[in-house]
Residue, then its C-alpha position, 0 to 999 in steps of 0.5 A: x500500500x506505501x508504493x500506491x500513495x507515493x504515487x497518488x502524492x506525486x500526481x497530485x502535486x503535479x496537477x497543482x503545479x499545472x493549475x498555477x501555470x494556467x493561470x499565470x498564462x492567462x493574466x498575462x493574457x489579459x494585461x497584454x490584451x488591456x494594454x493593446x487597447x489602451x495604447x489604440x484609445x490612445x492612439x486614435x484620441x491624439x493624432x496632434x501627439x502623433x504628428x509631433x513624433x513624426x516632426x521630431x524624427x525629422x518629417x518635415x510635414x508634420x508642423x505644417x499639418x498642426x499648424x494647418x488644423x490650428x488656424x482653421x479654427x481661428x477667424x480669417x483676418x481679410x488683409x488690406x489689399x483685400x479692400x475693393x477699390x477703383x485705382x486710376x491715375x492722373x498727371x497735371x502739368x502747370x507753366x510758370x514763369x522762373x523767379x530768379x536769376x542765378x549769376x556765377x562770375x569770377x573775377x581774376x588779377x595778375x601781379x607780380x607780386x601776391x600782394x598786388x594781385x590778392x589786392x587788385x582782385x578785390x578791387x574788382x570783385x568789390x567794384x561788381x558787387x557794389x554793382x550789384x547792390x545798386x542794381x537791387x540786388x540784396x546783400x543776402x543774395x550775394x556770396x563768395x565762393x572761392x579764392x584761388x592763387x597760383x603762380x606763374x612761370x616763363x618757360x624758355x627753351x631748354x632753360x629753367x622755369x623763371x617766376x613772372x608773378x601771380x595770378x589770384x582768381x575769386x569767385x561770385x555767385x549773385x541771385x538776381x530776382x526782377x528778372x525785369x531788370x537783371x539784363x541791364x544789372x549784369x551788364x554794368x556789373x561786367x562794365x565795372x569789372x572791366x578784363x578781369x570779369x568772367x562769366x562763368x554760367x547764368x540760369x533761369x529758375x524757380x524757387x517759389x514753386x508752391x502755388x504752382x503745385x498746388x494748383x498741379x496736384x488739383x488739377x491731377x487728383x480732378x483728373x484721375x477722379x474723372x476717370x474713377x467716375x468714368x469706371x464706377x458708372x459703367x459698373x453701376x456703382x458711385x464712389x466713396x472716400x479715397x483709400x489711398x493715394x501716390x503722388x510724384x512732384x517733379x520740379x523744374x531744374x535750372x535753365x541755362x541761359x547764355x549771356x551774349x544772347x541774354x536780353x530783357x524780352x527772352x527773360x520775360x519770356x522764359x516759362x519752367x514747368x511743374x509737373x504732378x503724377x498721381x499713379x495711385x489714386x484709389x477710392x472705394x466703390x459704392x451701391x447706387x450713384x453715390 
């Protein structure tokens, strides 16, 4: 009977062993099975997670893809350019006649000496610009711009370079405003000077441009608001307030006059224009006639 229960106790100890083994087989079944579908909720619930993995492994469409899904849901912000608008351009050119008349003269001495010529040239000079004042002209108008002494040296052939004196130079420039006047101011100024005048450029121009833009930039904004009009009507709409608006000044330059063909009458009859451009007038259009 003793070999029969040894028997017994050994299979009755191995079904138990069996039994624990199942078990643990099948937990571990159902934590895998729990944690698959916990990790698929997962999955499916974070999709912004999910792009964000694939932009760190250095997708370069994941962060567009976010930030795609992100604005679509902010409001959409119409830009400025958006704003309808009729844009049209208008130009104006206004003659005038030229304020001032801008004088550049020298006057140049020759001595032996520095001494006689620096002195013989401001004689001269002083003598055109008394001139001048005379003349009408103000004393704010008249400015020196240059002194300039060289010597100068006799040159025999095959000898050596020999000093006969200097030469001192002194520059004047004057604004003369009555151009009604400013032939015959010119003339004595040269007549006083004598030989050591010279002319060295006369121009026409205009300082006072002022009114004349004014009267340009009118003329150009009426000129592209007819053309806006002209535009709304054939599409059965008015206009409102301007939206925006470009303009280009241009300024007459300088007009170079020479002084033997100078007199009162080709003064008197000189013209300069101002020119305004407006490239982009643009106002709003409106229902009905406006």
């Amino acid at each position: 009977m003793e070999p029969l229960r040894s028997v017994l106790r050994q299979s009755h100890m191995t079904l138990t062993i069996t039994a624990r083994r199942v078990a643990l087989v099948l937990l571990t079944l159902a934590a895998l099975t729990l944690v698959y579908v916990i990790g698929a909720g997962r999955s499916a619930g974070a999709p912004a997670t999910a792009s964000t993995a694939i932009g760190n492994a250095g997708t370069s469409v994941s962060l567009p893809q976010t930030q795609t899904k992100l604005s679509s849901t902010q409001p959409s912000v119409t830009p400025a350019t958006a704003v309808p608008g009729i844009t049209v351009g208008g130009r104006a050119d206004v003659a005038g006649t030229p304020d001032t008349l801008r004088l550049d003269l020298s006057v140049v001495a020759t001595a032996p000496t520095v001494t006689e010529a620096l002195a013989s040239a401001n004689r001269s000079a002083g003598a055109v610009q008394q001139s001048l004042l005379s003349s009408g002209v103000k004393k704010k108008d008249l400015q020196t711009s240059g002194l300039n002494i060289q010597p100068n040296y006799d040159y025999p052939n095959g000898g050596t370079p020999r000093l006969t004196g200097y030469q001192v130079s002194e520059s004047l420039s004057a604004k003369l405003r009555n151009l009604g006047r400013a032939g015959d101011a010119i003339g004595r100024a040269v007549n006083v000077g004598g030989n050591a005048v010279r002319v060295n450029g006369i121009s026409l121009d205009l300082e006072d441009s002022g009114a004349m833009v004014s009267i340009a930039r009118d003329k150009a904004f009426a000129n592209a608001k007819d053309k806006a009009e002209q535009y709304a009507k054939a599409a059965g709409r008015g206009l409102g307030e301007v939206l925006s608006i470009t303009e280009d000044i241009s300024t007459p330059s300088p007009i170079a006059m020479p002084y033997a063909a100078m007199d009162s009458a080709k003064l008197a009859a000189s013209t300069c224009v101002v020119s305004v451009a407006m490239s982009g007038v643009r106002l709003r259009p409106i229902l009905g006639d406006g």
